[in-house]
LUMBANU-721728 format. One record per residue: residue number from 1; x, y, z of N, C-alpha, C, O in turn. Coordinates in steps of 0.2 Angstrom, whole numbers, always signed. Each point is the difference from the previous one (the first is absolute). Layout:
! residues N
 num   nxx   nyy   nzz  caxx  cayy  cazz   cxx   cyy   czz   oxx   oyy   ozz
 NUM     X     Y     Z     X     Y     Z     X     Y     Z     X     Y     Z
...
This chain:
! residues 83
 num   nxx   nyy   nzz  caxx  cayy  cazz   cxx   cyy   czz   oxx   oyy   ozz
   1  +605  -135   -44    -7    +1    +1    -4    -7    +0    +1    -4    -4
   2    -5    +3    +9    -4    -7    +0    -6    +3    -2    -3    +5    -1
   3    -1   -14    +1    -8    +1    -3    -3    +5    +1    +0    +3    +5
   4    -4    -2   -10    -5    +7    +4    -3    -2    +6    +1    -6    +2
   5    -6   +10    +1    -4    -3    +7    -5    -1    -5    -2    +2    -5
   6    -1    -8   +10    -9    +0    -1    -3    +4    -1    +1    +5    +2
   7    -9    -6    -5    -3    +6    +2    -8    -1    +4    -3    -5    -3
   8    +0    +8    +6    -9    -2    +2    -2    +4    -5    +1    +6    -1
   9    -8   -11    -2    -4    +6    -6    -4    -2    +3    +1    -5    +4
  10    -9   +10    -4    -5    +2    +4    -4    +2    -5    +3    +4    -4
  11    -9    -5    +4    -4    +4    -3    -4    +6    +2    -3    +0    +5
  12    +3    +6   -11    -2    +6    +1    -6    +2    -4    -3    -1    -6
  13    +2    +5   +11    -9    +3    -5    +4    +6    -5    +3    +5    +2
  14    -5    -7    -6    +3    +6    -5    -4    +8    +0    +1    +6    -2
  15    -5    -8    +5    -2    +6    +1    +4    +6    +7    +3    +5    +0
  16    -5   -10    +6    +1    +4    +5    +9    -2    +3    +3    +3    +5
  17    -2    -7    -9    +9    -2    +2    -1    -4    +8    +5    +0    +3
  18    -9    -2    -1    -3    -3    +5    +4    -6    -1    +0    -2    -5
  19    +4    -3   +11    +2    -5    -2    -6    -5    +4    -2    +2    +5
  20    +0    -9    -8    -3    -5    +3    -3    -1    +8    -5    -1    +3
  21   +11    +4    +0    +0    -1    +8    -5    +4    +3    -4    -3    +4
  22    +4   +12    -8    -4    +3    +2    -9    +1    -2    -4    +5    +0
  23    +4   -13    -3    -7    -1    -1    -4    +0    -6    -6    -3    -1
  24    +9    +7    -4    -3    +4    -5    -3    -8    -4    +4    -5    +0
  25    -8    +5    -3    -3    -6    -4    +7    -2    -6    +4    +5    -2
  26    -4   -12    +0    +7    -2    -6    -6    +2    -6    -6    -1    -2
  27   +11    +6    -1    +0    +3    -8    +7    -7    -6    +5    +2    -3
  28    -7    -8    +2    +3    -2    -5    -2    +3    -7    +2    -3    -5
  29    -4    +9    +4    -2    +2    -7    -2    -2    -4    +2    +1    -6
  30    -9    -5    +9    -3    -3    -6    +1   -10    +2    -5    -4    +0
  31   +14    +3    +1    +1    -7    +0    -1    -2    +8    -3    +3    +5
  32    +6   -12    -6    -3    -3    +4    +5    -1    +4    +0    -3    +5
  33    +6    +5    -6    +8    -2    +3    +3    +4    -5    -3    +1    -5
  34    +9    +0    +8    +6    +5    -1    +6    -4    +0    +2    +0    +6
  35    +1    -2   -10    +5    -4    +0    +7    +5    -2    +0    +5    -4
  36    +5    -6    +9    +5    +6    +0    +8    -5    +0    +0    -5    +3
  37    +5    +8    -6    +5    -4    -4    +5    +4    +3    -1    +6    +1
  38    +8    -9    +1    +6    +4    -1    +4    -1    -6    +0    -6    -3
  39    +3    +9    +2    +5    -2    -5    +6    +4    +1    +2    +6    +2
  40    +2   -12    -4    +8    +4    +1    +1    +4    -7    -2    -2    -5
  41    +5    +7    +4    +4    +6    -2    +4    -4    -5    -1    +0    -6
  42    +6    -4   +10    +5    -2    -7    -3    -4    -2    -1    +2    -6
  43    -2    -9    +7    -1    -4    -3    -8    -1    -2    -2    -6    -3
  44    -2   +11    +4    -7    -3    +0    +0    -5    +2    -3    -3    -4
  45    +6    -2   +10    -5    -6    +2    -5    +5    +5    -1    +6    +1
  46    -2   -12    +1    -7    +0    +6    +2    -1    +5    +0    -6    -1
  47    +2    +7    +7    +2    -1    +6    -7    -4    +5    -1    -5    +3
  48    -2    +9    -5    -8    +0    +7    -7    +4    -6    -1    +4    -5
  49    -3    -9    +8    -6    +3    -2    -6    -1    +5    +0    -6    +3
  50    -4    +9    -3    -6    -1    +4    -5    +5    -2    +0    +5    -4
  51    -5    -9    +7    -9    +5    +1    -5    +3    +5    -1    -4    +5
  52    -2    +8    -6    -4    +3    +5    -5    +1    -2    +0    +3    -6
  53    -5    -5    +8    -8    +0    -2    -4    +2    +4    +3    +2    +6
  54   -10    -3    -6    -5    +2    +8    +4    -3    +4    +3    +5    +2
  55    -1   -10    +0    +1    -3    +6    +8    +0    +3    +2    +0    +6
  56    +3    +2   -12    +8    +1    +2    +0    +6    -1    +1    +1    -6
  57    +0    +6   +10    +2    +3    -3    +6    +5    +3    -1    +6    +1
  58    +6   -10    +0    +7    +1    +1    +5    -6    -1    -1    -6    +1
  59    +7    +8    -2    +5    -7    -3    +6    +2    +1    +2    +6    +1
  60    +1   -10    -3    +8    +2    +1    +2    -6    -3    -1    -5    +1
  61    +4    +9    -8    +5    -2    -3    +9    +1    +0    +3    +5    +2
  62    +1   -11    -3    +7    -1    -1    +5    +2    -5    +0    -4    -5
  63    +4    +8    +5    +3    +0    -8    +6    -6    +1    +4    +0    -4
  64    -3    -3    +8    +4    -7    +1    +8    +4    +0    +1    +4    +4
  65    +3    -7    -9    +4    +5    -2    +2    +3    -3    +5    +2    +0
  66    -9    +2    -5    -1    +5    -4    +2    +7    +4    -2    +2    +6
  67    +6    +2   -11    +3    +5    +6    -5    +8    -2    +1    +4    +4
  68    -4    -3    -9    -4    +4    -2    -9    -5    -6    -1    -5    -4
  69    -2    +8    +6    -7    -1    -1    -5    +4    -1    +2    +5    +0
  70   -11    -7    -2    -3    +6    -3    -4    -5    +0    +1    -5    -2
  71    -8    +8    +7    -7    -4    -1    -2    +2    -6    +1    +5    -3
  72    -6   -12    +0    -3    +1    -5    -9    -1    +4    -2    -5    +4
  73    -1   +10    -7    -6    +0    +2    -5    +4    -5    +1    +6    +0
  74    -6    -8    -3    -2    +5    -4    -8    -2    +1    -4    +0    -5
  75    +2    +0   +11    -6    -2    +0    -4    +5   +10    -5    +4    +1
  76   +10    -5    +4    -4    +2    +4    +6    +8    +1    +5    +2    -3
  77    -8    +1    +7    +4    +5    +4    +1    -2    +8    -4    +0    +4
  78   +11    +0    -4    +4    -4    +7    +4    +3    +3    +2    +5    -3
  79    +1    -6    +9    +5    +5    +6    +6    -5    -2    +0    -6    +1
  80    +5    +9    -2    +6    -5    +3    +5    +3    +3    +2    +6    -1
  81    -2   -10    +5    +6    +1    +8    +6    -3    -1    +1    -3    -5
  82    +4    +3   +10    +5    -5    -2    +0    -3    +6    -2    +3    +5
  83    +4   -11    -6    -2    -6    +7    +6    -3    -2    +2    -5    +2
């Protein structure tokens, strides 16, 4: 088995499951930016980390070589894809 794949995260309207593309105003819940983490499974390190705020609101993170993974986000509501 190799690394897991990448993933694209995207910001969503929590209300209407709208992703960014299709327009809908960024809902950060109050905050100013959304900081989102991966973490690897076996070892808890950090592979990738990034943020989406008014002005980024999609990214793509790395899990490097990590073969399994689990975003941590406990602030916006997000799409993720696999890239």
């Amino acid at each position: 088995m190799g690394p897991a794949p990448g993933c694209v995260i995207t910001l969503v309207n929590s209300d209407t499951q709208e992703t960014w593309s299709n327009g809908y105003e960024v809902d950060l819940h109050g905050n100013q930016r959304c900081e989102l983490a991966l973490h690897d499974v076996a070892t808890g390190a950090v592979p990738d980390v990034g943020e989406l705020n008014d002005e980024r609101h999609s990214l793509t993170l790395d899990p490097r070589d990590s073969l399994l993974v689990y975003l941590d986000n406990g602030t916006c509501a997000v799409e993720v894809t696999p890239g």
